[in-house]
N, C-alpha and C positions, 0 to 999 in steps of 0.2 A: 504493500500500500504506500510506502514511504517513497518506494523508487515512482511511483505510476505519481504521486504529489509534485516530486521533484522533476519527473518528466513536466508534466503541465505549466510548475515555475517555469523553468527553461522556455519551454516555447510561449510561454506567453512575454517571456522576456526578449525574447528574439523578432515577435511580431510587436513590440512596446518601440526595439530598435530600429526595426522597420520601417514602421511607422513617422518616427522621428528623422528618421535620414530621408522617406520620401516625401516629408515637411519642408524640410532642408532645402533639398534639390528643387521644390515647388518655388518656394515662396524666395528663396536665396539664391539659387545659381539659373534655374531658368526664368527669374526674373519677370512674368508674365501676369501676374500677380494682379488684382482687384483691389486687394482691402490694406494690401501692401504691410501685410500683416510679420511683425517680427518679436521675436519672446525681448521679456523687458530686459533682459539685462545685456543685450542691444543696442538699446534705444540710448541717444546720448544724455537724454536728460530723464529725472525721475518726474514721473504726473504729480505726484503729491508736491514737488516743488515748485510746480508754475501757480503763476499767481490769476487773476478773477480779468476776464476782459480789458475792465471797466480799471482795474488798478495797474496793466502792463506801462513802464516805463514809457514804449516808442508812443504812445499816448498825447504824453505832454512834447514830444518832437513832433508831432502833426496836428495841422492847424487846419481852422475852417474858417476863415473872414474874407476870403478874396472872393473876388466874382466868379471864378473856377470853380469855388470849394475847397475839396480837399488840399494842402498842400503840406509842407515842413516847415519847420525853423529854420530862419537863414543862419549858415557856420555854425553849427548846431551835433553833437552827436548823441545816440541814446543805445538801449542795446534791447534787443527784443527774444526771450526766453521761452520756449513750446515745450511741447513733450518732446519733441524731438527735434531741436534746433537751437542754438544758442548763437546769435548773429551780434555785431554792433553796426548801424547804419550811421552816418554822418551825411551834411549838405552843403550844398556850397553857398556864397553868399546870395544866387538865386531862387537859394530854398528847394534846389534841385537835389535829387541824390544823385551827386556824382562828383568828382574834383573840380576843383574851381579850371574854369574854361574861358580863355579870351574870346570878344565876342568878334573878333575877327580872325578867315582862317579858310584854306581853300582844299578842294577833295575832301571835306567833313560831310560824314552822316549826322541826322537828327532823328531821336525818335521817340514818340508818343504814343506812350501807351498805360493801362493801368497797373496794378499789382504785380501782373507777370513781367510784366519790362523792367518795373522799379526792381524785381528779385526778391518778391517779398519772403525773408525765412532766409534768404541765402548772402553768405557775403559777397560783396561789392565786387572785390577781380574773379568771382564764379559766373554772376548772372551773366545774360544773354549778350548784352551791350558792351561788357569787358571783356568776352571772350570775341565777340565780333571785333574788335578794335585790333585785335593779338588777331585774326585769321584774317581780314583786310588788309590790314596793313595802314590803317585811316582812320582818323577820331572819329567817337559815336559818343554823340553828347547823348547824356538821357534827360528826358523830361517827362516824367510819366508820376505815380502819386497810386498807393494801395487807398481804403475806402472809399470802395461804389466810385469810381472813377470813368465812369461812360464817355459818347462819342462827344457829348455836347461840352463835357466839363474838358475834353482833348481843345475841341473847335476854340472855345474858349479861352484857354492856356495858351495855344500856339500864336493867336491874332494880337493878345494884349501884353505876352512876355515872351513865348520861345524863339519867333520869328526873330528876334531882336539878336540871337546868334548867326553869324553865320553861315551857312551849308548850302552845299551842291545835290544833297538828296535827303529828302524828308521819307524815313519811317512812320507806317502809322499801324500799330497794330489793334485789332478790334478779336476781343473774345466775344463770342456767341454766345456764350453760357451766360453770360450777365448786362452785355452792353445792348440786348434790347430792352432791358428791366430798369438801369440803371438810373435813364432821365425819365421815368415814364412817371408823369407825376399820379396816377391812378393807380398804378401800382403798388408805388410809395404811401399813399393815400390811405391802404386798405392792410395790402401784408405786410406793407414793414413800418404798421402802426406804433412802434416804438419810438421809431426815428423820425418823427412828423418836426420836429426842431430843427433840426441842422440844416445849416444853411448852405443849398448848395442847388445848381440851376436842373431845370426840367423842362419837358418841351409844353407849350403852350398849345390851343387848340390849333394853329397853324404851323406849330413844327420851328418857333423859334423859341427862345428862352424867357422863361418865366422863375421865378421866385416866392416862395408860400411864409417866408419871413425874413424881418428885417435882417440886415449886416449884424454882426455880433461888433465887439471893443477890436481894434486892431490889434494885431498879434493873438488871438484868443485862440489857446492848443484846445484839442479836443477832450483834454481831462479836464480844464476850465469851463468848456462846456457841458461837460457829461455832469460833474458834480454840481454844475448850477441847476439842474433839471432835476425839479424833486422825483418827476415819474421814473428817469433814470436812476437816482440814487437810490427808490424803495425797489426797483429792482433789483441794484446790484447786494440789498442788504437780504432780499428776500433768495437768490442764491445762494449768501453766505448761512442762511439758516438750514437752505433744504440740503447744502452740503454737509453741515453739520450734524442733521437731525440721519444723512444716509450715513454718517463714519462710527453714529452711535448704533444705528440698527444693525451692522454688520454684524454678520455672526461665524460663526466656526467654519462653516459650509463655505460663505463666499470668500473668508481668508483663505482657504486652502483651493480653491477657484485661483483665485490672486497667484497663490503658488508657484500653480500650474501654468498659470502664463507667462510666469516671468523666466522658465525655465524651458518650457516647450514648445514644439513646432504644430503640436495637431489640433490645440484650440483653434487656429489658424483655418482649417477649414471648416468650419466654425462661422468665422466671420468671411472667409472667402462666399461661402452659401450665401449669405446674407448680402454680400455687397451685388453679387448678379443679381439676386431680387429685387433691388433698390433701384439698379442700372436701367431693369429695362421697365419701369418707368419715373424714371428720372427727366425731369426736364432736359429737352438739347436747346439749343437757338441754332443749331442747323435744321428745324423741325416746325417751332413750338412756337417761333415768332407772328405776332399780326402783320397785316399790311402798314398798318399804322403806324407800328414800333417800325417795321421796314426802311416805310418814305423817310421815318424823321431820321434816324441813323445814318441814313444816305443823306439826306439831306445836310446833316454836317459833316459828311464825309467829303460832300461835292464843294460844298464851305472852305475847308480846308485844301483842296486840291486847287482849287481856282485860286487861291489865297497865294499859296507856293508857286504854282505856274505863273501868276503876272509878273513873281519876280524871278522867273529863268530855275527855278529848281524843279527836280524830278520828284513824282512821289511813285510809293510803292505803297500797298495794301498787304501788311501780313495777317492772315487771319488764323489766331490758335484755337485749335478743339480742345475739349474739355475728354474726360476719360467717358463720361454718359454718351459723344462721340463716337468712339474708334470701332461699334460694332453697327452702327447705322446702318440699316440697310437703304442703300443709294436711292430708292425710290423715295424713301421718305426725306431726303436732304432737298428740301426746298430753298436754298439760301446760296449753296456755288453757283450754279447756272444764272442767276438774278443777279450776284456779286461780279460775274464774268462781264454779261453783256454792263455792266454801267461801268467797270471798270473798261472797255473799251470804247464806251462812250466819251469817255470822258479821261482819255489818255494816261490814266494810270497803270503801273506794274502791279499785277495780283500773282500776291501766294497763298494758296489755302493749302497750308500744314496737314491736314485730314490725310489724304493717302500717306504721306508716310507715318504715319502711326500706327498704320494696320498691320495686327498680330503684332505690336510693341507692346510692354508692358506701362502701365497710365504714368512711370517715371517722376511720380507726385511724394511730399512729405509722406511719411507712415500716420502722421498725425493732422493733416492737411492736403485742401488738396489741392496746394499750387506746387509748381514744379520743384524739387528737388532738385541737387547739385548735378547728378547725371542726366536730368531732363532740360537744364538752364544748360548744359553741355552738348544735348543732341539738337536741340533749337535753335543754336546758334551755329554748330555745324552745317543746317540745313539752309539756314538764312545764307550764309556765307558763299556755301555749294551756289545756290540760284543768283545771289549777285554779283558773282564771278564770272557764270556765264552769259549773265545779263551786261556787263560793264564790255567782257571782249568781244562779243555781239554788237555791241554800239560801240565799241573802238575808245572804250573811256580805261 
């Protein structure tokens, strides 16, 4: 009886290793990955040590008083702490993230865009625009800005400050996933009735820019305004409760839960399950967009391209998909073909990022889901690839 026990140990220990090596191979070396799922001790930072939204440091380095919106503190640095990210961001005296930049300066890129341009989560010589600088060969000034930073808050940015550098080719990049959401003031109106304060532009019923509150004090960072908003503040006190009230209900069961994730690979499909159920229905804005959000999108996309062309610069259209993206089935992407013809209308370069993502893994934080250090790697590789053969093409 003792040998036929000890047999059973054994093989249950060998399909226990199994198991954990074909975790491994999943989620770590073939890299394919959904939920971008990895055991905590991993992960470079502990959850229990990041702190509440509403209390993150890069908070008080980003501001909301300009007519843009979102932006930073001019020569400013701050550092921003995730579960799995531990970055410092600094700005130039533009309040851009980036190195202080003469405003005069020839064969320079410029580029616009929000979260993903700025590199949010990753440092500053990783993201997209410091690795494109290092594979052209040519400055790439950034101007782009993380919260809710849509087409209108770019249009806006570029006419009243970024123009004011200057470059031979404007960037503009527009994610899908958010930038038809972003200026829509009905949107904002209804689901992200939190943030009905901040001040920051949306399109009007004709598709120019409107405003739902006054200017805030100049220089006012967004922890000055969060903490001046009592509905924000009983928010942020009413998470610290229901945090508290889950750390005390924990019981035996879910510490040893806890355990097991911080050590193993097969919770893992686990949350792999969960993240395809999520995926396919997930919002796209290769998809999911109205006509509406459409016109007005384009509508300051066409802003901004007419804005660059009067004065002799190229633009380009990069467009990034999101991971809810990469298994679209092509019938349902209503948004390249549409992006095609106006960008041929209207003499811009279009890159839509989408095919090459297919069968890539979403190359997102573990803990977020903007790009990670190998996805701010593969994106700026691909940018590079297409304007290399775009530049010897035109003899530039």
């Amino acid at each position: 009886m003792a040998v036929r026990w000890a047999g059973y140990a054994v093989m249950a220990l060998l399909v226990a290793v199994a198991a954990e090596v074909a975790g491994y191979l999943y989620f770590e070396v073939r890299g394919n990955s959904l939920s971008n799922y990895r055991p905590g001790w991993l992960e470079k930072s502990d959850h229990s040590a990041t702190l509440s939204y509403y209390d993150e440091p890069h908070l008080r380095w980003r501001t909301e008083y300009l007519p843009w919106g979102a932006w930073h503190v001019p020569d400013a640095r701050t550092t921003h702490k995730s579960a799995c990210f531990d970055v410092s961001y600094r700005s130039n005296s533009a309040g851009a993230r980036d190195r202080e930049r003469d405003r005069s300066g020839s064969g320079r890129f410029l580029f616009l865009g929000d979260s993903v341009v700025e590199g949010y989560g990753v440092d500053e010589d990783l993201r997209i625009t410091n690795q494109l600088e290092s594979l052209l060969g040519a400055e790439v000034l950034n101007f782009s800005s993380a919260e809710h930073f849509g087409p209108l808050n770019l249009e806006i940015l570029y006419e009243q400050l970024a123009q004011q550098w200057e470059h031979d080719h404007l960037l503009v990049g527009l994610l899908p996933a958010n930038d038809f959401l972003d200026n829509d003031a009905q949107v904002w109106m209804t689901t992200y009735d939190i943030d009905r304060s901040r001040y920051r532009p949306y399109y009007n019923d004709v598709g120019r820019v409107m405003y739902v509150t006054s200017p805030p004090a100049d220089g006012a960072t967004m922890k000055q305004l969060i903490d001046a908003n009592d509905r924000l503040t009983e928010e942020r006190l009413n998470q610290a409760r229901e945090k508290k009230a889950r750390r005390e209900q924990r019981g035996v069961v879910q510490h040893a839960i806890d355990a097991v994730k911080h050590v193993s690979w097969l919770p893992g499909f686990v949350y792999e399950v969960q993240a395809i159920r999520k995926r396919a229905r997930s919002y796209s804005g290769y998809r999911d967009f109205t006509d509406l959000q459409l016109r007005n999108v384009l509508g300051s996309l066409t802003r901004i391209s007419e804005h660059a062309a009067a004065r002799g610069i190229r633009v380009s259209l990069v467009v990034f998909p999101s991971p809810s993206d990469y298994l679209l089935d092509p019938e349902e992407n209503r948004l390249t073909a549409r992006l095609s013809r106006w960008a041929d209308a209207h003499d811009v370069n279009l890159l839509d990022l989408l095919p090459a993502f297919e069968g890539r893994s979403p190359m997102t934080h573990s803990c977020d889901s903007h790009w990670s250090v190998e996805g701010n790697s593969f994106v700026a590789g691909e940018i590079a690839k297409w304007l290399s053969r775009y530049r010897a093409a035109s003899g530039q």
